[in-house]
N, C-alpha and C positions, 0 to 999 in steps of 0.2 A: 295659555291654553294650547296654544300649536307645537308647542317645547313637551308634551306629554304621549303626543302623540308619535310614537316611532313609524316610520312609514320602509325604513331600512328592515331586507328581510337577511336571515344568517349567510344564507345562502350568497348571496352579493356580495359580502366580504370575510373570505377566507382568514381562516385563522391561523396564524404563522407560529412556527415554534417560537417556543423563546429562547434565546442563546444562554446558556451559563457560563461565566467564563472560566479558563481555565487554570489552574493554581501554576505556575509558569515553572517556580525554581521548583516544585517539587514534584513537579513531573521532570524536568532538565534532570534532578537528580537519581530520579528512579530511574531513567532509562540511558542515564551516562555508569552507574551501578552493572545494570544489564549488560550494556555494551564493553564495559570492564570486565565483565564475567566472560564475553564472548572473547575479547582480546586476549584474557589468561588461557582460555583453551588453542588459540591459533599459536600463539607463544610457547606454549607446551609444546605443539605438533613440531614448530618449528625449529626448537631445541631436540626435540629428538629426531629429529630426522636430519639434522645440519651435520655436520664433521668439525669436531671442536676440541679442546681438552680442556671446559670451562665445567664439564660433568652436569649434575644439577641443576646448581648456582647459573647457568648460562640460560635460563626459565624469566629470571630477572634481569644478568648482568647483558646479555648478548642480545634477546630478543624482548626484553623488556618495556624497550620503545613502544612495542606494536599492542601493550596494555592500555597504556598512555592514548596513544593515538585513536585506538576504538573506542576509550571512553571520550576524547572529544567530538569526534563524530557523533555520538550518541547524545550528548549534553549538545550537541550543535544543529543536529536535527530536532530534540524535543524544545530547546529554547527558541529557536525562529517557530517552528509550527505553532506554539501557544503562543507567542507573539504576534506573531500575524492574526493567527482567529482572532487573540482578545482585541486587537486592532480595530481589525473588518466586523468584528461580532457576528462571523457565520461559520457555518462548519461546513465546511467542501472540501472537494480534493484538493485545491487550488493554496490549502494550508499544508496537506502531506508534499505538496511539490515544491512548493516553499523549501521548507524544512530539508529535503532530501537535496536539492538543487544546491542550497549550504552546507551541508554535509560533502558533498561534492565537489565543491567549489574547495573546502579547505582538506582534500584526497588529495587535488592538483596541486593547489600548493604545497603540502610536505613532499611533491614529487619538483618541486621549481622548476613548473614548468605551467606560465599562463594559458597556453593553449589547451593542456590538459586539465585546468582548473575548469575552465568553460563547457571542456565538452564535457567533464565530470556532473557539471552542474546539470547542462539538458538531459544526459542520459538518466543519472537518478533521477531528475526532475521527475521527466517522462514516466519513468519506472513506475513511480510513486504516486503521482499524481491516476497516473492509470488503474494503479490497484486501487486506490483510493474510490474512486470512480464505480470502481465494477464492484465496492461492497466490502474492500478486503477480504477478496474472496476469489483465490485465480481458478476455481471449479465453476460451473454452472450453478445457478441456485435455484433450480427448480431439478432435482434428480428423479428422471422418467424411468419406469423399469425398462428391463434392454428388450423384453418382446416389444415393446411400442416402438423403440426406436427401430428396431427390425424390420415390423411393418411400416414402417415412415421411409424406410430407407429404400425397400424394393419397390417393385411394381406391384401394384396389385392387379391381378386378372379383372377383366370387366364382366359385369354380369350379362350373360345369354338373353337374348332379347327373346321374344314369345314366337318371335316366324322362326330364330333360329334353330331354337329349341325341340321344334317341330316339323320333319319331314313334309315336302308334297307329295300327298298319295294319290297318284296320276295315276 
């Protein structure tokens, strides 16, 4: 009889999202794709702008590393970050820093240099984790029109009190 009776109200225990988790290699692969894409256009830049007599072909043959390398970065930040969530089973920024902090971590290394691995690691970390944080969103997310911010920013005059307002006629 006492099993019937709910004495718990809603309000008392908050209801928590539920985590889904995340499909790991095919997020790794869509955004190591991305990252290939972004590699082919810096690799462009930097075939054309280099002094070479490899013409073209120096898109693949000369700067074509740097294809390669943005899609592991990319495949290396989306695989820790869904990694970690599916892990932890929560979604926080504390998976984009992850992710980005390894992506970082293996910047310093193709530069062979462990110091630079580290600091690679906290600066994206930071980076990431921050944007993460604020919404992925580096704007404000509430856009006030600019007269308010106008009035917010100056002084505004005080209102005239009633003696001021009103001479003494002595």
């Amino acid at each position: 009889m006492a099993d019937a009776i709910d004495t718990t109200t809603s309000a008392a225990k908050p209801e928590q999202a539920t985590y889904e988790p995340k499909p790991t290699l095919q997020y790794a692969s869509a955004v190591g794709i991305q990252a290939a894409g972004v590699g082919a256009l810096v690799s462009a830049v930097q075939n054309a702008l280099g002094t070479h007599s490899a013409g073209a072909a120096g898109f693949l043959t000369r700067t074509g590393g740097t294809i390669g390398f943005f899609a592991a970065m990319g495949v290396t930040f989306a695989l820790t970050e869904s990694v970690v969530a599916n892990q932890r089973q929560v979604d926080d920024p504390l998976n984009g820093a992850s992710g980005a902090c390894a992506a970082g971590f293996l910047a310093g290394i193709r530069a062979r240099s462990l110091p630079m691995a580290v600091a690679s690691c906290a600066v994206l970390g930071t980076a990431m984790g921050t944007l993460d944080y604020n919404g992925q969103n580096l704007a404000p997310s509430k856009a006030e029109p600019i007269e308010e911010r106008r009035k917010r920013f100056f002084k505004q005059p005080r209102p005239a009190t009633s003696s001021e307002a009103l001479p003494d006629a002595e």
